[in-house]
N, C-alpha and C positions, 0 to 999 in steps of 0.2 A: 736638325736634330734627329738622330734614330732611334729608335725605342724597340726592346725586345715585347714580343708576342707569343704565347701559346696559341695554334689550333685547336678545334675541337680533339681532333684527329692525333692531336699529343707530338706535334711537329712546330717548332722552334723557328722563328724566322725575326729579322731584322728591317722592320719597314720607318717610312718618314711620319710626321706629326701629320700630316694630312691625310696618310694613308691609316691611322690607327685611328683616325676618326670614322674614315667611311666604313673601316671591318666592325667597329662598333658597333654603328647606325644598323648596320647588316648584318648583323650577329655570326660573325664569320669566327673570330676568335674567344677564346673562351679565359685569357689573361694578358696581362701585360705587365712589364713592369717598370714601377714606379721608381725613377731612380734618386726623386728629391730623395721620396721616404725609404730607401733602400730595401724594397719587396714589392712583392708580388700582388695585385690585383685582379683578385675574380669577379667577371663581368656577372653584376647580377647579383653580388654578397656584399660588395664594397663599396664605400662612396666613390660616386666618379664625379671626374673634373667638368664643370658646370660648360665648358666648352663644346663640349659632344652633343650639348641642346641647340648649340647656335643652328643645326642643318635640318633641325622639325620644324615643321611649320606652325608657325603662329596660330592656337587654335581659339583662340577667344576673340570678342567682337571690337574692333576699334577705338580707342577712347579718345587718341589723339587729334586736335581738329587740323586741319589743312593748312600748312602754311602756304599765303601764294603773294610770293615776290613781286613786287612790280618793278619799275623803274626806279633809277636813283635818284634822291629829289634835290 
């Protein structure tokens, strides 16, 4: 899938779902648009898609205990 992008710089470009993640993360772009919703999204006014969290790091403390597999019994 391709998605269009505003730069900061006011230049129009056409990149992948992967790449509109990392200009995100990188504050490279300054919109994108949204084609379910048919507009425009500005980074930083508008809700964004809870995906673009998946490449922060985990900042809180562990809760989960350890799974540890043994053999099959």
């Amino acid at each position: 899938m391709t998605i269009r992008v505003q730069y900061h710089n006011g230049v129009y470009d056409i990149v992948s779902a992967a790449t509109l993640q990392r200009l995100i993360i990188n504050g490279k772009i300054k919109k994108f648009y949204r084609y379910s919703e048919r507009r425009w999204v500005t980074i930083g006014v508008d809700p964004m898609r809870k995906g673009a969290q998946v490449l922060a790091p985990y900042a809180q403390a562990e809760r989960r205990s350890p799974q540890i597999f043994g053999p099959p019994s």
